[in-house]
N, C-alpha and C positions, 0 to 999 in steps of 0.2 A: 504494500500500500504506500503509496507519495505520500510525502510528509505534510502536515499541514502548513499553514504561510501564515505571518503577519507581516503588515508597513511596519516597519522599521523609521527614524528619521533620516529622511536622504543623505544626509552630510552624514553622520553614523554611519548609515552604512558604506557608504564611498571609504570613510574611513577606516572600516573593519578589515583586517587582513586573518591570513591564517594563523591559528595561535593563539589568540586574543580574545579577552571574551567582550562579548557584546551586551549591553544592559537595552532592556527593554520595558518601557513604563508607561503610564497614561493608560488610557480604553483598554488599545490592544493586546496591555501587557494582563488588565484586567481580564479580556476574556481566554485571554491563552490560560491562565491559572485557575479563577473562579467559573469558567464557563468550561473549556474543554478538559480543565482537571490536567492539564500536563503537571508532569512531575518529573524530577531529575532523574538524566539516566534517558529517557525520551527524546529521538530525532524532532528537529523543527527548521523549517526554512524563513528566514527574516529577507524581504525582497525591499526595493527602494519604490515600485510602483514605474521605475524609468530600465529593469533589464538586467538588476544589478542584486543577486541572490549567496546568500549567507546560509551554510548548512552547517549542522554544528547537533551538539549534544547538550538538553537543559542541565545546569549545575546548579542551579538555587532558582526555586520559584513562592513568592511570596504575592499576598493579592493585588496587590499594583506593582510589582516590578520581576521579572524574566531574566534569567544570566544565563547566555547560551556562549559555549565553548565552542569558539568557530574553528570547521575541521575543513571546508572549503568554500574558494569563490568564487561563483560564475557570472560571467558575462552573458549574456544571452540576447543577441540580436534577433527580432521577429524578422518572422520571411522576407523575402527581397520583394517581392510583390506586398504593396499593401491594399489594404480592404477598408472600402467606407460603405455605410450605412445611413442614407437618406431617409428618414420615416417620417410620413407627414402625422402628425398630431391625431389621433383616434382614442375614441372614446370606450368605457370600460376597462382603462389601464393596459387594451390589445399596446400602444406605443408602447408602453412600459415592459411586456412582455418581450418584444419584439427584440427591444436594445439588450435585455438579460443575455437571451438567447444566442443574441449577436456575438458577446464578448464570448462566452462559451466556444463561440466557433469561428474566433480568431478576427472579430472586426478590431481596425487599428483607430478607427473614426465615426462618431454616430453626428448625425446633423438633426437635429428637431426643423422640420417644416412645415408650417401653416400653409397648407396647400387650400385652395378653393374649395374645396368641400370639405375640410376638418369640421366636424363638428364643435370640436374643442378647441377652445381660441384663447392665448398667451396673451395676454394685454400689459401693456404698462408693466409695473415689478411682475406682476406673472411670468414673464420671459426669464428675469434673473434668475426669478425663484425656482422655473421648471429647469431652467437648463441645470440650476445647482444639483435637484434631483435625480437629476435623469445621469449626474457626473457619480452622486453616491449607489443608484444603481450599479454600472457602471466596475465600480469602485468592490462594491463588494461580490459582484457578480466573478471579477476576475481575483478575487479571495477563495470562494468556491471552487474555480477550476483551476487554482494551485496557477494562476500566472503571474509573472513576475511584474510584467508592463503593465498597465492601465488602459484601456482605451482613453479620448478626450473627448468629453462631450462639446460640441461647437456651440455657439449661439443661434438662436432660434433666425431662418430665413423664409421671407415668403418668396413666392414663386420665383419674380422677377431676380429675386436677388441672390437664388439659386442657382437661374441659367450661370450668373456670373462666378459663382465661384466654382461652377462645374467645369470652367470653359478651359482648365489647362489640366484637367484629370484625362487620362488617355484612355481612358473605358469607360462611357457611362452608360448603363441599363439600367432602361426603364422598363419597369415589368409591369405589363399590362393584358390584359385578357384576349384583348381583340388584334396583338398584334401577330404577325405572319412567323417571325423570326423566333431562333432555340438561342441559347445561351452561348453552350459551349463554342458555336459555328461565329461567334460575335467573339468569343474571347481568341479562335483561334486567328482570324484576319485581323484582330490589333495586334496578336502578334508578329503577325508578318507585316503591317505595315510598320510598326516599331521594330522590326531587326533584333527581336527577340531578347531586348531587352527587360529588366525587371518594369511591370505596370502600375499604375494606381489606374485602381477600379473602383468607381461607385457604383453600388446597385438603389436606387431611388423607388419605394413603393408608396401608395398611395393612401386616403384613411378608404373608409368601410365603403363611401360611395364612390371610390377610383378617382384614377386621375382625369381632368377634366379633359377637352380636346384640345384645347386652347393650351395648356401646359404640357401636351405630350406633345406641340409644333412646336412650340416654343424650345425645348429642351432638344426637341431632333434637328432645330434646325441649327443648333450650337453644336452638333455631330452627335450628341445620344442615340444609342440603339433601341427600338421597343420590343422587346423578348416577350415568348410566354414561358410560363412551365406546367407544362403537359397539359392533358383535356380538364382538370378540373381549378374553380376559382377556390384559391387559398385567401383566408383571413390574413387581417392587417400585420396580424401578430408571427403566423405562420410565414407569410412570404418571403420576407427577406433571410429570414436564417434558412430557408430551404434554399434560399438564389445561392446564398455563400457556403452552403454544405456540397452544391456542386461545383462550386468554384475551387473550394478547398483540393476536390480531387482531379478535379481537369489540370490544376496549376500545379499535384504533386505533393502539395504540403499535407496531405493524408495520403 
């Protein structure tokens, strides 16, 4: 079984070397002790949230503070291709799901969009407030799957302001029901128009009533692809982590 993770403070960890023991306090060090019951003599990995993993044996554990005997350190760069995650804003916490799921299977980037037909709409501090949310998602979702990085959650964009920051990502699919196009047949002709270099990809999904017309020209006419996947319509929550469960394996990284 993988060891479990806690953040660590970045500069501590950048600091830690082999040999050394690492102190570990505040929340984290709270639930490693009073929540998960670690106790000395126990594997545990202390990560920076930026790639930067601390593996070690616990030596002393008290209810706010962790002393882990660091036995090695890795670096760990995520894949050369990265992965983003456009979700427009949908109602019943499906966005919410959608980004968990994301981190799980390897997004590097979630973007919150106020698409045209969100039902659920970010106003004024709501924006700050969702995007902080949607970063502790995020945050602890990539604690569950033992990873070292974080995703970054973006700030909230509506449509227009979308195309623009879509407009130097070298893959963007939009997955849409009534489009003609497969996925993979989109990811293999960027690669060959890119000379097979590493991509950034965004896959962009829609909320529960799709994406409009007007935003699926908009987005194709800055070079977006509109994909489907297979005969049947997937939820707001489902779509994107099933678009990136296939990207995972056409790109190799499973």
């Amino acid at each position: 079984m993988t060891n479990p993770i806690f953040f660590g403070d970045p500069d501590a960890v950048r600091a830690a070397g082999v040999g050394s023991i690492f102190v570990l306090e505040g929340a984290e060090a709270h639930h490693a002790v009073a929540v998960k019951r670690l106790a000395p003599g126990e594997s545990v990995d202390i990560v920076d949230g930026a790639g930067r993993r601390l593996t070690g044996s616990v030596t002393a554990a008290d209810p706010a503070r962790l002393e882990l005997s660091v036995e090695s350190v890795t670096e760990e760069n995520e894949a050369a291709d990265t992965l983003m995650l456009v979700q427009a804003l949908a109602k019943g916490g499906r966005d919410e799901q959608a980004i968990e799921a994301a981190t799980e299977l390897g997004a590097d980037r979630v973007i919150p969009w106020q698409s045209e037909r969100s039902i659920v709409r970010w106003r004024a501090d709501k924006a700050a407030k969702g995007q902080a949310k949607w970063q502790g998602i995020l945050t602890a979702a990539a604690k569950q799957s033992r990873r070292s990085q974080v995703p970054v959650a973006e700030e909230m964009l509506d449509s227009k302001a979308l195309v623009s920051r879509l407009k130097d990502v070298d893959l963007v699919l939009v997955l849409h029901e009534e489009a003609d196009g497969a996925l993979v047949p989109a990811l293999a002709e960027a690669r060959r128009r890119c000379g097979g270099r590493p991509l950034s990809i965004a896959v962009v999904v829609g909320p529960e009533g799709g994406i409009s017309g007007s935003e699926v020209e908009q987005l194709r006419s800055s070079g977006a692809v509109a994909v489907r996947l297979g005969r049947h319509v997937l939820r707001s929550s489902t779509a994107g982590p099933a678009a990136l469960a296939v990207l995972n394996s056409a790109l190799g990284r499973w």
